[in-house]
MMTF fields as JSON, N, C-alpha, C and O atoms, coordinates in Angstrom:
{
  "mmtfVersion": "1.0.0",
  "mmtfProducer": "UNKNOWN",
  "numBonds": 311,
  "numAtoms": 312,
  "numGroups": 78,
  "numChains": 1,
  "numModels": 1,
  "chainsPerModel": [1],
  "groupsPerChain": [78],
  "chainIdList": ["A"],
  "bondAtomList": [4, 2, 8, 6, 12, 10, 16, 14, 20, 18, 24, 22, 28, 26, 32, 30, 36, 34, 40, 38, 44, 42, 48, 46, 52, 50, 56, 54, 60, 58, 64, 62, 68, 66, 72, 70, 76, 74, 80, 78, 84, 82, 88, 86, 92, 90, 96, 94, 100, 98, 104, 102, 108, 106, 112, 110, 116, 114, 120, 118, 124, 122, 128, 126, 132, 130, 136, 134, 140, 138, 144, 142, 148, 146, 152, 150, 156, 154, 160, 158, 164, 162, 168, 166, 172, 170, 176, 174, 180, 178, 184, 182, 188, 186, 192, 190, 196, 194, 200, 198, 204, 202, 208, 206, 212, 210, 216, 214, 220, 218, 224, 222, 228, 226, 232, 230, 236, 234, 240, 238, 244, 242, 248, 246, 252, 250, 256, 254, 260, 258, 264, 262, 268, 266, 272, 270, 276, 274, 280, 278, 284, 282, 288, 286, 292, 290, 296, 294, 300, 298, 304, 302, 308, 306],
  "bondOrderList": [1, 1, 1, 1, 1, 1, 1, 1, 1, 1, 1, 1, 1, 1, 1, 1, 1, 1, 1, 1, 1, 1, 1, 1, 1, 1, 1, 1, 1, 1, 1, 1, 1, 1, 1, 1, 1, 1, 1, 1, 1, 1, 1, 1, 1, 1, 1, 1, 1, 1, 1, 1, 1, 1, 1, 1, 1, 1, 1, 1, 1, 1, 1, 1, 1, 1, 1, 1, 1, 1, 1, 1, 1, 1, 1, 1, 1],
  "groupList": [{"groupName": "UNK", "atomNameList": ["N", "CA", "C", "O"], "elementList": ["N", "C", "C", "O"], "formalChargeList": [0, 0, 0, 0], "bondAtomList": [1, 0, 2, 1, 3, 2], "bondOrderList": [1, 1, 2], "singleLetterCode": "X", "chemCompType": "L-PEPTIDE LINKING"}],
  "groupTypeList": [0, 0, 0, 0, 0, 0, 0, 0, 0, 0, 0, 0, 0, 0, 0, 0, 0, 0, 0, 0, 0, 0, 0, 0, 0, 0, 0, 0, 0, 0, 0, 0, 0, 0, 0, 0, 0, 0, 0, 0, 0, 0, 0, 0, 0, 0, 0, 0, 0, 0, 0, 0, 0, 0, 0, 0, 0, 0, 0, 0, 0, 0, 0, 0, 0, 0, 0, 0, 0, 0, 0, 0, 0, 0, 0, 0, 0, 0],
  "groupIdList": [1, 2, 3, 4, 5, 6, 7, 8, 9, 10, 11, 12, 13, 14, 15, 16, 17, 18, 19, 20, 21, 22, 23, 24, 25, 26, 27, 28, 29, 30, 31, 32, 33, 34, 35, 36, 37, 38, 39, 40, 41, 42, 43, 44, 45, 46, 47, 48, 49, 50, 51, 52, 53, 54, 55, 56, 57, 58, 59, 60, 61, 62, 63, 64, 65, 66, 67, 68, 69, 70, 71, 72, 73, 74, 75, 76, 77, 78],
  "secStructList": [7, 7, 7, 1, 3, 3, 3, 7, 1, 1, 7, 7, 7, 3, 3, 3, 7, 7, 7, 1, 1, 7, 7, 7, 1, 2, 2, 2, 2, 2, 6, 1, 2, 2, 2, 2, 2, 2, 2, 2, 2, 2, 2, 6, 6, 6, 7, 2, 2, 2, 2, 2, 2, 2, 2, 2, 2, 2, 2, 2, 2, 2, 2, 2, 2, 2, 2, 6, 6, 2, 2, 2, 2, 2, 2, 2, 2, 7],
  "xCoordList": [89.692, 89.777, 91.064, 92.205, 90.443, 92.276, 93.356, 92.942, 94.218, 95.439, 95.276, 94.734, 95.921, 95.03, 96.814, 97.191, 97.452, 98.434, 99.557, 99.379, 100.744, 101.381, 103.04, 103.208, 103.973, 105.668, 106.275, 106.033, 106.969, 107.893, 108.697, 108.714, 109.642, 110.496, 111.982, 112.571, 112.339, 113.132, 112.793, 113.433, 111.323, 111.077, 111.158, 111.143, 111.24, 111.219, 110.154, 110.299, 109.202, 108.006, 106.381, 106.405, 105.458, 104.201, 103.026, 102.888, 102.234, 101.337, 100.015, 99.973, 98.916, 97.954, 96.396, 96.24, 95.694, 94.355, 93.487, 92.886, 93.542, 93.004, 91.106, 90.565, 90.343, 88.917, 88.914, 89.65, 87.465, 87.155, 86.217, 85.733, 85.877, 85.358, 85.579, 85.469, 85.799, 85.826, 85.206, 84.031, 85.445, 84.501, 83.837, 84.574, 82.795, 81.981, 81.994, 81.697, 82.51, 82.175, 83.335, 83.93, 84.2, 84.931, 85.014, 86.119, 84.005, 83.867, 84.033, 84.967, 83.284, 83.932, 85.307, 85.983, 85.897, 87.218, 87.729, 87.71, 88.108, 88.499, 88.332, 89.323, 86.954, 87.078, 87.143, 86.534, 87.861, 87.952, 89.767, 90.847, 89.19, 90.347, 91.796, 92.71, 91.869, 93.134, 93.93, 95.066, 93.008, 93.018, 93.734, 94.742, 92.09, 92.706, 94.153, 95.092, 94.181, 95.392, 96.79, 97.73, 96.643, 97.847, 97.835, 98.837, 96.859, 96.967, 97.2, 97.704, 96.728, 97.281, 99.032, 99.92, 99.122, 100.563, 101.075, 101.416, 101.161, 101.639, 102.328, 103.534, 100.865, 100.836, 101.557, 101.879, 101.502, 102.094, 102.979, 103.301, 104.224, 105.619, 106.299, 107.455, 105.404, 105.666, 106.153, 107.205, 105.747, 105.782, 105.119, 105.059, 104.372, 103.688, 104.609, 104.365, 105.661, 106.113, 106.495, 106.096, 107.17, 107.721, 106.405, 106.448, 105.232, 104.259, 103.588, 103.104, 103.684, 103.356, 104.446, 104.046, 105.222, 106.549, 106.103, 105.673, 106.124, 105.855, 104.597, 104.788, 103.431, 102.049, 102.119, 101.134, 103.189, 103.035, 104.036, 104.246, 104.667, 106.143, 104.609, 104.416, 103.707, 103.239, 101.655, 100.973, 101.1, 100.301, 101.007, 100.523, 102.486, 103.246, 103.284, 102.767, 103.75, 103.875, 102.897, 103.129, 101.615, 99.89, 99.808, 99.645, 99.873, 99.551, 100.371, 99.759, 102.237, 102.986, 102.261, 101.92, 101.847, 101.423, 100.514, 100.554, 99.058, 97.886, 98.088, 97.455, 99.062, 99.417, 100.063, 99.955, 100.878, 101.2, 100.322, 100.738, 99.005, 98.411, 97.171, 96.341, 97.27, 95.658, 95.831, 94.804, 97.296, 97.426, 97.541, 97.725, 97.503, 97.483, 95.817, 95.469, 94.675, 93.713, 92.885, 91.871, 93.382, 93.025, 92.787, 91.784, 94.113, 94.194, 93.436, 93.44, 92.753, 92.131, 90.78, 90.074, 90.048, 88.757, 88.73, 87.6, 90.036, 89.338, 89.302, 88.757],
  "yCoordList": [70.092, 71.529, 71.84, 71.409, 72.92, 73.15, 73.466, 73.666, 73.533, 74.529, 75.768, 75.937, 76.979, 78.671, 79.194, 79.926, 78.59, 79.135, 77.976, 76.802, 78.869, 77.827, 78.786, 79.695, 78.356, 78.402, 77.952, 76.854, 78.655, 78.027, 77.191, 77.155, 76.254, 75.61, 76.139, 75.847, 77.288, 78.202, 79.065, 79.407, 79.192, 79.933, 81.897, 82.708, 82.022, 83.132, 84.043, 85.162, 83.184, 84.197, 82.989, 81.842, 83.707, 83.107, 82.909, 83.941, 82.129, 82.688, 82.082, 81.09, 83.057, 83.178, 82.514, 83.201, 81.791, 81.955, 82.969, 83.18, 83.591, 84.611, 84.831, 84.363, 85.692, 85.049, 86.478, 87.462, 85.963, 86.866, 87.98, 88.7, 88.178, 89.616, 90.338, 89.602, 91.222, 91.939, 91.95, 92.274, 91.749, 91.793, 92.782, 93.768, 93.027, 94.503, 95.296, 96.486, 94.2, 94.115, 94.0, 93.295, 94.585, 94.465, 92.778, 92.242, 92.064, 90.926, 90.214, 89.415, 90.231, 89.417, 89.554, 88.572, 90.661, 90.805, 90.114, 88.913, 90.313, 88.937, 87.987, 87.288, 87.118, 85.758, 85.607, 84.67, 86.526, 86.308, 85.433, 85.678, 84.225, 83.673, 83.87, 83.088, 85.337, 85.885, 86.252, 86.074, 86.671, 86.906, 85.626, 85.253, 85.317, 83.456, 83.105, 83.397, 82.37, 82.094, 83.235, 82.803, 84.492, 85.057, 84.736, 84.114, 85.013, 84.253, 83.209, 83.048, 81.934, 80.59, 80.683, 80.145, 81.488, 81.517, 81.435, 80.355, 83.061, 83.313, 82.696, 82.531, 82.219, 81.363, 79.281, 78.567, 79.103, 78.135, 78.254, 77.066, 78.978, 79.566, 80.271, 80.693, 80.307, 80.772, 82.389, 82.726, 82.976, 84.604, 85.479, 86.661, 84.951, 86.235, 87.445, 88.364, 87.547, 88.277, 89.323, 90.487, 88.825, 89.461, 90.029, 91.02, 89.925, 90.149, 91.492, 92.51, 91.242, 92.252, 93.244, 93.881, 93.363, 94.384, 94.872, 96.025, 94.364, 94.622, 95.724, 96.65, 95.57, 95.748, 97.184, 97.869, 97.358, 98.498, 99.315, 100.321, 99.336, 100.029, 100.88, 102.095, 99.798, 100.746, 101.182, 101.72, 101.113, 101.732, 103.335, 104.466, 102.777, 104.587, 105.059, 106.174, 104.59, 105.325, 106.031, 107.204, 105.593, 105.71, 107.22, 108.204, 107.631, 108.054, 109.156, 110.176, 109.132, 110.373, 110.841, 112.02, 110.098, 110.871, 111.774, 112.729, 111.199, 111.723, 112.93, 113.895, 112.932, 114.19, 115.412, 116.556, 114.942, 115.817, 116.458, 117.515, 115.821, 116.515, 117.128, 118.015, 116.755, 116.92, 118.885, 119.504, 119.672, 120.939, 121.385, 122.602, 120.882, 121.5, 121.737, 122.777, 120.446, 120.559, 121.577, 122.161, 121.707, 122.466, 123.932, 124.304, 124.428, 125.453, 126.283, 127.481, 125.087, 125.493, 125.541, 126.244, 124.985, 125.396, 126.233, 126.572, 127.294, 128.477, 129.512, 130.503],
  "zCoordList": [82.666, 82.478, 81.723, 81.891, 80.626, 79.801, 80.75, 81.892, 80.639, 81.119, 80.522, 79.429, 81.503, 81.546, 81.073, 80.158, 81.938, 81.678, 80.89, 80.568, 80.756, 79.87, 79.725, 78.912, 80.595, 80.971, 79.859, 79.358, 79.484, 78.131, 79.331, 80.561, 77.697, 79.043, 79.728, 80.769, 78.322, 79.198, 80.68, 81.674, 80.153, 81.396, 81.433, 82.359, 80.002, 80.062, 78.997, 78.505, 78.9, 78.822, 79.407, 79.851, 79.193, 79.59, 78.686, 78.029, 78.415, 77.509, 78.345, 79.073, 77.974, 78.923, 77.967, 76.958, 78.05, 77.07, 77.452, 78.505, 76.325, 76.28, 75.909, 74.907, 77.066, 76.342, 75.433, 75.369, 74.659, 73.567, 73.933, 73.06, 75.577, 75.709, 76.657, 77.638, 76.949, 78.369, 79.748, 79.582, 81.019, 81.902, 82.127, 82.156, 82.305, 82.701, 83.909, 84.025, 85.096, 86.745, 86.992, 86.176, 88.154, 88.716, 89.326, 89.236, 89.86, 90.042, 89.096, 89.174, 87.984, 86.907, 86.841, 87.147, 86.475, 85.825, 86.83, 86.563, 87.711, 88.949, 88.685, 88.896, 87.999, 88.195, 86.334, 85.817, 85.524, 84.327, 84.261, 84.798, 83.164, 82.935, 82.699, 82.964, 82.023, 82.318, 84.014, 84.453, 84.435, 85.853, 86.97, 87.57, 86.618, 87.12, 86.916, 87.656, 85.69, 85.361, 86.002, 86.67, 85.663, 86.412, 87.784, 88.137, 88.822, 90.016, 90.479, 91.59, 89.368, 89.594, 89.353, 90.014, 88.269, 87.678, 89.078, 89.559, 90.037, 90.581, 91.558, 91.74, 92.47, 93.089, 93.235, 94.184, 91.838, 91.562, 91.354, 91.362, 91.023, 91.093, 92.392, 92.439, 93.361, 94.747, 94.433, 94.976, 93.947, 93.126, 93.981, 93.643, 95.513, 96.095, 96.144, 95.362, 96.994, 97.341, 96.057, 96.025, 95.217, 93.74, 93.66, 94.389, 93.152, 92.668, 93.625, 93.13, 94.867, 95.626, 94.967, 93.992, 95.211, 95.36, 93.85, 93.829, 92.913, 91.739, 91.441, 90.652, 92.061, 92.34, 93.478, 93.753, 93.894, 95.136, 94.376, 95.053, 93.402, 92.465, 91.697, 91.657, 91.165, 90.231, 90.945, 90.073, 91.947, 92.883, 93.353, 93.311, 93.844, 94.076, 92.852, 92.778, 91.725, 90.45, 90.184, 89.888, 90.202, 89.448, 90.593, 89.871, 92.08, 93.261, 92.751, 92.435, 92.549, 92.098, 90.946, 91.037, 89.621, 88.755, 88.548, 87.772, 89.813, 90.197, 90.492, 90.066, 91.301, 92.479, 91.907, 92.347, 90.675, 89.962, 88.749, 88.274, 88.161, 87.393, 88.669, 88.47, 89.284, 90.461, 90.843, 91.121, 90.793, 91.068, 89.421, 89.412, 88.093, 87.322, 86.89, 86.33, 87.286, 86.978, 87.968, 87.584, 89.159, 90.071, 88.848, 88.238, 88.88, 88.188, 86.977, 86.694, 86.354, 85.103, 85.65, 84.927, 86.814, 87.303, 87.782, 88.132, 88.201, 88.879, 88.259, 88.744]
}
């Protein structure tokens, strides 16, 4: 099986193989090779924790932004 992922040897960037179409399914996109590979990444660098913390920064981010257009759209339906 190729290698998915690929560590420079500084260590400061990643490069991923990339496939040539989009998943359609939430399930696919999960078991799509980009995916994979970032999870193997992760996981093989012992990165859970970083990765969580990382992943919950921009879950609150996505939730404040919601919250702030969610009373402007209010507004224009009534």
């Amino acid at each position: 099986m190729a290698e998915k992922v690929k560590l420079s040897e500084d260590g400061s960037s990643i490069d991923f193989v990339q496939s040539d179409s989009l998943p359609t399914s939430i399930k696919k996109f999960r078991q799509s090779p980009e995916i994979e590979g970032f999870y193997r990444f992760v996981y093989e660098n012992d990165l859970q924790r970083e990765a969580f913390e990382i992943l919950e920064k921009i879950v609150q981010r996505r939730k404040a932004a919601r919250v702030k257009t969610k009373p402007a759209k209010a507004a224009k339906s009534k």
